[in-house]
C-alpha positions in Angstrom: 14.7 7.5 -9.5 11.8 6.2 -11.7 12.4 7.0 -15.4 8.9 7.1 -17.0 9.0 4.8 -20.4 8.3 7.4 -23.0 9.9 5.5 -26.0 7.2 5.2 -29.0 4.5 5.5 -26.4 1.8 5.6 -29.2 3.0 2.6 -30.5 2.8 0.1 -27.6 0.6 -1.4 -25.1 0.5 0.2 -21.8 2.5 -0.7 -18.7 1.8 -0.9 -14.5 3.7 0.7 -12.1 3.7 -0.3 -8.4 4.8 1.6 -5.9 5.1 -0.6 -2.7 6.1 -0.3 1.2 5.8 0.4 4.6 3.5 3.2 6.3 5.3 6.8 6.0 7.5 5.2 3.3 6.7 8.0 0.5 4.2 5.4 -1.9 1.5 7.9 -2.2 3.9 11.2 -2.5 5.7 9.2 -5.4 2.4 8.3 -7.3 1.1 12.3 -6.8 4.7 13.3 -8.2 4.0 10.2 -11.1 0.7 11.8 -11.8 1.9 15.4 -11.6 4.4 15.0 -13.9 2.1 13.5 -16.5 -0.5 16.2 -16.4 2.5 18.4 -17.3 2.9 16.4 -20.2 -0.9 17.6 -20.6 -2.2 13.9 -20.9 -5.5 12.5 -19.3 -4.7 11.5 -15.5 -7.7 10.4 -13.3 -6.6 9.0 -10.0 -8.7 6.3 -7.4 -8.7 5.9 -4.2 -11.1 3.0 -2.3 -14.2 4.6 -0.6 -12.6 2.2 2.5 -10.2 5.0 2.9 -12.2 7.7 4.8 -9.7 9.4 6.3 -9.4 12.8 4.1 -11.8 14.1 1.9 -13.9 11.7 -0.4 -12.3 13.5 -3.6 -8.6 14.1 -2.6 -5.8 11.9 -2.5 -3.5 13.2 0.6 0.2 12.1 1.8 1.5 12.2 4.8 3.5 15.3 4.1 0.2 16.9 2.8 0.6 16.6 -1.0 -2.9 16.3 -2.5 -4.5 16.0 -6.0 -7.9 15.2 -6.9 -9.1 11.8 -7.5 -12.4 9.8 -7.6 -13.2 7.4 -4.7 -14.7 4.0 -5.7 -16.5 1.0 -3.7 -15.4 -1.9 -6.3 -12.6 -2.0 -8.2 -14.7 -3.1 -10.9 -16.5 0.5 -10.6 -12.9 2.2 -12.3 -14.4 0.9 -15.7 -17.8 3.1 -15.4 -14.9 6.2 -15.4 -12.0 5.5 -16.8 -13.1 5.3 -20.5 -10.6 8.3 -21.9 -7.9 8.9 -19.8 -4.6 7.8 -21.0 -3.0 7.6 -17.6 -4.5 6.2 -14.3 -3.2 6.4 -10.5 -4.7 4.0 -8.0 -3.9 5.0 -4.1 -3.9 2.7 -1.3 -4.5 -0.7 -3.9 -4.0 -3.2 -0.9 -7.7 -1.7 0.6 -9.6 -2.9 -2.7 -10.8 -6.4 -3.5 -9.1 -8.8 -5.8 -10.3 -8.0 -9.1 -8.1 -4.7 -9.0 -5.3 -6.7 -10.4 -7.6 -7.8 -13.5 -9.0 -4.4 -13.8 -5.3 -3.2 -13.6 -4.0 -5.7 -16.6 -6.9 -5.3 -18.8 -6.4 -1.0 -18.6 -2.4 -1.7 -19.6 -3.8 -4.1 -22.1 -5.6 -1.6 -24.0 -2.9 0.9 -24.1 -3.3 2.9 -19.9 -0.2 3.8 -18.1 -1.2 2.4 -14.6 0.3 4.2 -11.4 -0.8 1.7 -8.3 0.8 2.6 -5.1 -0.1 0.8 -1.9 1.0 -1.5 1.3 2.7 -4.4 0.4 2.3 -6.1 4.2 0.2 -5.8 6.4 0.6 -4.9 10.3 1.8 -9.1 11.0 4.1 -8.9 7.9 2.2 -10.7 5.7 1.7 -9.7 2.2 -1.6 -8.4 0.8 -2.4 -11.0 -2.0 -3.8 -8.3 -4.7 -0.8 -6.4 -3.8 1.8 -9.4 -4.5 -0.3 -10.3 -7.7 0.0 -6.7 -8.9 3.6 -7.0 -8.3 4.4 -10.3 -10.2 2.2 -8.9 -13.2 3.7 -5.2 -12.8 6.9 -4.3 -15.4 7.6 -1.8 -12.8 7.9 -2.4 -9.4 9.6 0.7 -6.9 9.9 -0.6 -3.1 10.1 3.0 -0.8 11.1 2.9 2.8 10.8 4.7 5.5 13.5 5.5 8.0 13.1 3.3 11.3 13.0 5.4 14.6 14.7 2.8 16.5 17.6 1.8 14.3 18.1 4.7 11.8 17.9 1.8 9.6 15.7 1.7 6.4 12.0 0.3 6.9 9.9 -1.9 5.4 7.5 -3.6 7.9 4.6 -1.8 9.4 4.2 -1.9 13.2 1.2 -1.1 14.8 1.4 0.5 18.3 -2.8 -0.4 19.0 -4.0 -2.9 20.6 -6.6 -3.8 17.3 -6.5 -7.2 16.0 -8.5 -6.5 12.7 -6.1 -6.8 9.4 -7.3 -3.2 8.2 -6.9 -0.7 10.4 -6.8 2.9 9.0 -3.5 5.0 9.9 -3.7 8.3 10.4 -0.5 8.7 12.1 0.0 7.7 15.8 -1.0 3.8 15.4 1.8 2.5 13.6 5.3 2.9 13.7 7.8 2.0 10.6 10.8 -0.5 11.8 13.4 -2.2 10.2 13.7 -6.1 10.2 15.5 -6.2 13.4 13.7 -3.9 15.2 10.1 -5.3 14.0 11.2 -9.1 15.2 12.8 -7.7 17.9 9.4 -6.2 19.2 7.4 -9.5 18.0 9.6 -11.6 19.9 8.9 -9.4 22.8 5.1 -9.7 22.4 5.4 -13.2 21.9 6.7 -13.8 25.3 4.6 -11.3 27.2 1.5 -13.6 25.5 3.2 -16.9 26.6 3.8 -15.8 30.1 -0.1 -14.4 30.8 -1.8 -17.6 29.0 0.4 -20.3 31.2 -1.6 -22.1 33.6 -0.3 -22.1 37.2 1.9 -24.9 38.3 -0.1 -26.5 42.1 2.9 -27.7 44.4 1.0 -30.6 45.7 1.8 -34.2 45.0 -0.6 -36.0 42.7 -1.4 -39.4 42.9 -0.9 -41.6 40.3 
């Protein structure tokens, strides 16, 4: 379990945290339980959340499991600054959705003394990594990979397969169009695909003698 740094916290610079992983992996109910446990500690917590992400209210940030807790939803990442001014801590949900710049915006809050909570996909659908998230990660001094559990394998998961037919890199999620699988399970499924795509774009073979 993630042990907050507490030691001579008025002393020191601030500090990211990333919470990374599949879909259904537990990212955002670890950041609300991050951000909970701060605003016990009565210090200022305001949380983000891109305005991308339209699938619950504008102001809440909601888990799969239904956890909530208020937040503010933002266009740019560059728009955090017009807000943030104040708080001492600072949750950012579903990271991989904004635009580059989050990662500077990130840095320069721990720079001037902000406990950043980021939580967000580190892949996306084809297994490749989000670039801000992979930045945020190599930047981060805390990084916490969750996983889901993989309904094919009972195996833990960390790739995101999506059961739709869409071919756009961001699709939103809300439950029935991806699945969570384990490595061997998601390549066992690409391989799968692969073939079905090879067999319908090869060009029938004529049986008739060419000339030469």
């Amino acid at each position: 379990m993630f042990l907050e740094n507490t030691l001579n916290f008025n002393k020191q610079t601030g500090w990211i945290e990333v919470v990374c992983g599949s879909m259904f992996s537990g990212k955002t109910e670890e950041l609300i339980r991050r951000i909970r446990r701060a605003q016990f500690a009565s210090l200022d917590v305001v949380i983000f959340k891109p305005k991308l992400d339209t699938r619950d209210k504008k102001n809440k940030v909601v888990s799969h499991d239904k956890s909530e807790i208020e937040c503010r939803a933002v266009k740019k990442s560059n728009d955090i600054y017009k807000i943030v001014k104040g708080y001492r801590v600072v949750g950012i949900d579903e990271a991989q959705f904004f635009d580059d710049e989050i990662v500077d915006v990130c840095n320069n809050l721990a720079n001037q003394g902000v406990r950043v909570i980021v939580a967000g996909l580190d892949m996306d659908y084809k297994g490749v990594p989000f670039k801000n998230m992979a930045n945020m990660m190599a930047t981060a001094e805390y990084v916490t990979k969750v996983h889901a559990i993989c309904p094919k394998t009972g195996g833990l998961a960390q790739y995101s397969y999506r059961k739709a037919k869409a071919k756009k890199r961001i699709l939103l999620g809300r439950g029935d169009e991806y699945m969570p699988l384990s490595r061997a399970a998601y390549h066992k499924k690409a391989q799968k695909k692969a073939k079905r795509i090879n067999v319908t774009g090869a060009k029938k073979v004529s049986g008739k003698k060419t000339k030469d």
